[in-house]
C-alpha positions in Angstrom: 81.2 -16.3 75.2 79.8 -17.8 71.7 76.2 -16.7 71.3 75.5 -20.2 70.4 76.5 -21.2 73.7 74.3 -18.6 75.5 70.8 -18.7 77.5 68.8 -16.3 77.0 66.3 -15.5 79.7 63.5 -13.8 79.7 61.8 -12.8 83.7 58.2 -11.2 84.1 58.7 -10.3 88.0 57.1 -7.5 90.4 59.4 -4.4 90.2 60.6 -5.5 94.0 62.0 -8.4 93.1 64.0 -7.3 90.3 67.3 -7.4 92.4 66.7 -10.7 93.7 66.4 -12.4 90.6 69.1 -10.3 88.2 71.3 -10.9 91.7 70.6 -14.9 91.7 71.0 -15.8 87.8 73.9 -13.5 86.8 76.2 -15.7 88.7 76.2 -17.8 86.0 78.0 -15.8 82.9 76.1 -18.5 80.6 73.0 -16.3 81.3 72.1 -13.6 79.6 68.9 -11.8 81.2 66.3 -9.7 80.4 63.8 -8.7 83.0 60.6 -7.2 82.8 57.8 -5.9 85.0 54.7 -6.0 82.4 52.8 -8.5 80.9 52.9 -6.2 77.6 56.5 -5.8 77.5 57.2 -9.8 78.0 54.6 -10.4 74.9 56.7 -7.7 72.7 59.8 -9.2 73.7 59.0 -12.9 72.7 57.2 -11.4 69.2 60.3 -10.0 68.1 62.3 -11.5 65.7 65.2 -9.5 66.8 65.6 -10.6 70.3 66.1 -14.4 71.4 64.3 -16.1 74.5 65.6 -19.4 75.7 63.7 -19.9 78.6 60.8 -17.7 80.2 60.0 -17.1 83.6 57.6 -15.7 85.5 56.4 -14.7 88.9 53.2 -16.1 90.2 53.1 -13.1 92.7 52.1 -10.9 89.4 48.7 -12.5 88.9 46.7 -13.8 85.7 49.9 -16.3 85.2 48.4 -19.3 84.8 46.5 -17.8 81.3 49.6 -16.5 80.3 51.6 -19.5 80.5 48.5 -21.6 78.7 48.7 -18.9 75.8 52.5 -18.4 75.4 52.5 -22.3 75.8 50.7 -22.3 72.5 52.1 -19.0 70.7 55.9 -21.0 71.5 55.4 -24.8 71.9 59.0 -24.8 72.2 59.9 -21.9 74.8 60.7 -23.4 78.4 58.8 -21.7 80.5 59.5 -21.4 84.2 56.9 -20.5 87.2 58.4 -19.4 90.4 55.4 -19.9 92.9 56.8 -18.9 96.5 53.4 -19.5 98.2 53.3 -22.9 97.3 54.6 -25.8 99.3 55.2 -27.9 96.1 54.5 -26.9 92.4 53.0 -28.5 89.9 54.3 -27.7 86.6 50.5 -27.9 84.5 51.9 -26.3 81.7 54.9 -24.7 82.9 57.5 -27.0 82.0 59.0 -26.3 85.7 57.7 -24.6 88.7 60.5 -23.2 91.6 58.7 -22.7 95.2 62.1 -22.1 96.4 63.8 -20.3 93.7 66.8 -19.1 95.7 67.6 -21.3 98.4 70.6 -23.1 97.0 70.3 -21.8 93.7 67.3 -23.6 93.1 65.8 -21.5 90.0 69.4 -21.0 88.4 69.8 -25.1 88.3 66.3 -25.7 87.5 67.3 -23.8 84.2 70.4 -25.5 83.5 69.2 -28.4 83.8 66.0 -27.7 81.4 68.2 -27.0 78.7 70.5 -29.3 79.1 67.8 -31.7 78.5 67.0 -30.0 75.7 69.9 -30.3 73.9 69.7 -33.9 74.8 66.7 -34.1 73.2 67.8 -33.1 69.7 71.0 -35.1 70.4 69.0 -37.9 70.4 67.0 -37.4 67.5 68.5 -40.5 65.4 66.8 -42.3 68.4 63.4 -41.9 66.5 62.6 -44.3 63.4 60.8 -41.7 61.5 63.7 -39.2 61.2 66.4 -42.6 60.8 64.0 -43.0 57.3 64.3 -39.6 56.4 68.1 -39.8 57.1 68.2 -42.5 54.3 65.7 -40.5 51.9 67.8 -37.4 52.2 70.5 -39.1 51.4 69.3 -40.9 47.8 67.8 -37.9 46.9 69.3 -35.6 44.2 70.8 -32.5 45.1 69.5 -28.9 45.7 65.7 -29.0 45.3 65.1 -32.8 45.4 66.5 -32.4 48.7 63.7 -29.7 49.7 61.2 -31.9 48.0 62.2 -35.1 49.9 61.7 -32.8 53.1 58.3 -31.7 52.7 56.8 -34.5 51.7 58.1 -36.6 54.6 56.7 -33.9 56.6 53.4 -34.5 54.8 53.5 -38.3 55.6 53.4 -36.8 59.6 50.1 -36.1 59.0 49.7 -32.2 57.4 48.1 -31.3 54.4 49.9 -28.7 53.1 54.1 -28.4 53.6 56.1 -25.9 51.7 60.3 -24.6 51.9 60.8 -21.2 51.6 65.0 -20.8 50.7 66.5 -17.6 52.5 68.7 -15.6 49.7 71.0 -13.6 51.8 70.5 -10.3 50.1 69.4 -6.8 51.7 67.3 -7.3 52.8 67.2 -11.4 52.7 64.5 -13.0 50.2 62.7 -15.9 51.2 61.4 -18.3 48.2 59.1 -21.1 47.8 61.7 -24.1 46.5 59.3 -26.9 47.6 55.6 -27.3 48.4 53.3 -30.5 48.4 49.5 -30.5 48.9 46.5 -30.3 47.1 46.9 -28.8 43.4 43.9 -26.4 44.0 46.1 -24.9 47.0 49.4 -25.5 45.5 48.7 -23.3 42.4 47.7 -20.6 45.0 51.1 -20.5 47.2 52.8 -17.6 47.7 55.9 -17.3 45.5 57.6 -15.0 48.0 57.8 -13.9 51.9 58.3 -10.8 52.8 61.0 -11.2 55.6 60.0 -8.6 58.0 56.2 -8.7 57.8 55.6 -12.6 58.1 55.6 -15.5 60.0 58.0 -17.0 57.7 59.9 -13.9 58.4 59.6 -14.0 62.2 60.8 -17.8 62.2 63.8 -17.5 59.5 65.0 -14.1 62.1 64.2 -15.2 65.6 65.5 -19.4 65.2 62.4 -20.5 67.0 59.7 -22.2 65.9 56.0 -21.4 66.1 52.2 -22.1 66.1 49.7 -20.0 64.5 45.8 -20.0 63.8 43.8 -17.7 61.7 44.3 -14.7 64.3 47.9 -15.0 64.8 50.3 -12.3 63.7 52.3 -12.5 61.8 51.0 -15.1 59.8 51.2 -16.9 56.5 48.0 -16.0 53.9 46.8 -19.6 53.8 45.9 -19.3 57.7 45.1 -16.1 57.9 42.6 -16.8 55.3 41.4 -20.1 57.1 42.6 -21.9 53.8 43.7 -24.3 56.6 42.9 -23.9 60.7 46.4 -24.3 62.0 50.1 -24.1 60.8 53.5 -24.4 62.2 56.9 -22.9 60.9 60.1 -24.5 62.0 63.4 -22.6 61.1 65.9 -24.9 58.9 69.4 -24.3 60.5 70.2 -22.3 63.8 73.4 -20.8 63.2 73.9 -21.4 59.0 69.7 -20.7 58.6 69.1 -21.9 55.6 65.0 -21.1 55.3 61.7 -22.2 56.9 59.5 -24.9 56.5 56.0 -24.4 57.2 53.5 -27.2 58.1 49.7 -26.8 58.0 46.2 -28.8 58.9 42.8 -27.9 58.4 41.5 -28.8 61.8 42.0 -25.8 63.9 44.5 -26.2 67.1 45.6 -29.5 65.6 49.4 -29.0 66.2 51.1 -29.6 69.5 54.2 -28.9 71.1 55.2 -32.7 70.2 54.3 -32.1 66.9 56.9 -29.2 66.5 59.5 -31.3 68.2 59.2 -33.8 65.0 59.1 -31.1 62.8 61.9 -29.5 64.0 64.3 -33.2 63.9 63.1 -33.3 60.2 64.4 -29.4 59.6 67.6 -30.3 61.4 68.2 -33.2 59.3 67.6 -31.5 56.4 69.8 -28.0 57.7 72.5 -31.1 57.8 72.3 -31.9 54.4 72.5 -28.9 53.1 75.3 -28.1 54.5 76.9 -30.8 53.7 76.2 -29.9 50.0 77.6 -26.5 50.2 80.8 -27.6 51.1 81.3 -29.8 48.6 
């Protein structure tokens, strides 16, 4: 099977359940599983840029979930997250995106997944649906090619509401380089932006290597310098192309835990529209 075409899932479960959940989801050969008994070992998992997660679940049974989802929910705005809560009569998703009380009784976890990311491709699909990226359709399309393409990217982004956007080009060399092309904000920042990311040590990194976007604050690692210095309280860095990547946009606001899941979700339909057009370029 295509790796496109593949789930990855990620399941944080009590050691004796381990059978009953790798027994119930490998029916379905879309799946490919990775479970997990420790808190620690989930967190490593979703942090490396090496190993893709789809769709996180995780056992209520193991305690302290409910903070975990609440952080991860942040960390990831776009991970689908799963709570299996068999003590429950119903569930309540709070900020799971789906809770299972049933998970095996006709298959009920395994469909609740499916049917999550179905959705979800859905919900790119229908990313012409949305004025905002229709416009930057059209602006993508007068603008020059190459750079003025980047350019016409980040400063739509910009319009969304950030102050400070830039596009860092992946150079596929060993190892990969990752180059500022396009930036807009103010010229006292500007002047200051990094020229260069260094693809294993950054959150521009982590992005262009995992595929999956991501939320940081002045804590986070890894990070980009202008939020790690609290030059600006949050940021967010949305990959440009899944399986041609083309680079990274990263999006940041001075208010601190001023970016949302929904917020991403726009960012990300501007980066796919843009991955579009730069393909379509290097073909011609």
């Amino acid at each position: 099977m295509a790796e496109s075409s593949q789930i990855h899932i990620l399941i944080l479960v009590n050691r004796s359940s381990l059978a009953r959940y790798k027994n119930n989801l490998s029916q379905d050969s879309q799946f490919k599983l990775t479970l997990v008994t420790t808190e620690a070992d989930a967190r490593e998992i979703l942090a490396d840029s090496q190993k893709r997660t789809d769709v996180f679940v995780v056992d209520n049974s193991l305690g302290g979930v409910f903070a975990l989802v609440k952080d991860l929910r942040q960390t990831y705005p776009r991970l689908l997250i799963v709570l299996v809560d068999e003590e429950a009569d119903f569930g309540m998703p709070g900020r799971a995106d789906e809770v299972s009380v049933d998970p095996f009784h006709n298959n009920d976890l395994l469909r609740r997944i499916k049917r999550m990311t179905e959705e979800r491709r859905l919900e790119t699909l229908r990313a012409d649906a949305l004025p905002p990226v229709r416009s930057f359709a059209k602006s993508l399309r007068r603008a020059g090619p190459g750079q003025a393409k980047q350019q016409t990217a980040v400063e739509a982004i910009k319009e969304l509401g950030y102050d400070f956007v830039a596009f860092y080009h992946i150079t596929p060399t060993t190892p990969p380089e990752l180059t500022l092309r396009a930036q807009v904000g103010p010229s006292a920042i500007t002047k200051l932006t990094p020229q260069k990311q260094d693809y294993d040590n950054s959150l521009v990194g982590w992005v262009c290597q995992n595929g999956q976007s991501r939320i940081v604050g002045p804590d986070d690692e890894p990070n980009h310098p202008f939020v790690k210095q609290q030059r600006f309280g949050a940021g967010a860095c949305t990959p440009v192309g899944v399986t041609l990547r083309f680079g990274v946009i990263l999006a940041c606001r001075e208010q601190p835990n001023s970016i949302t899941q929904q917020n991403v979700l726009m960012l990300e339909l501007v980066s796919t529209q843009l991955a579009s057009a730069m393909a379509k370029e290097a073909r011609s």
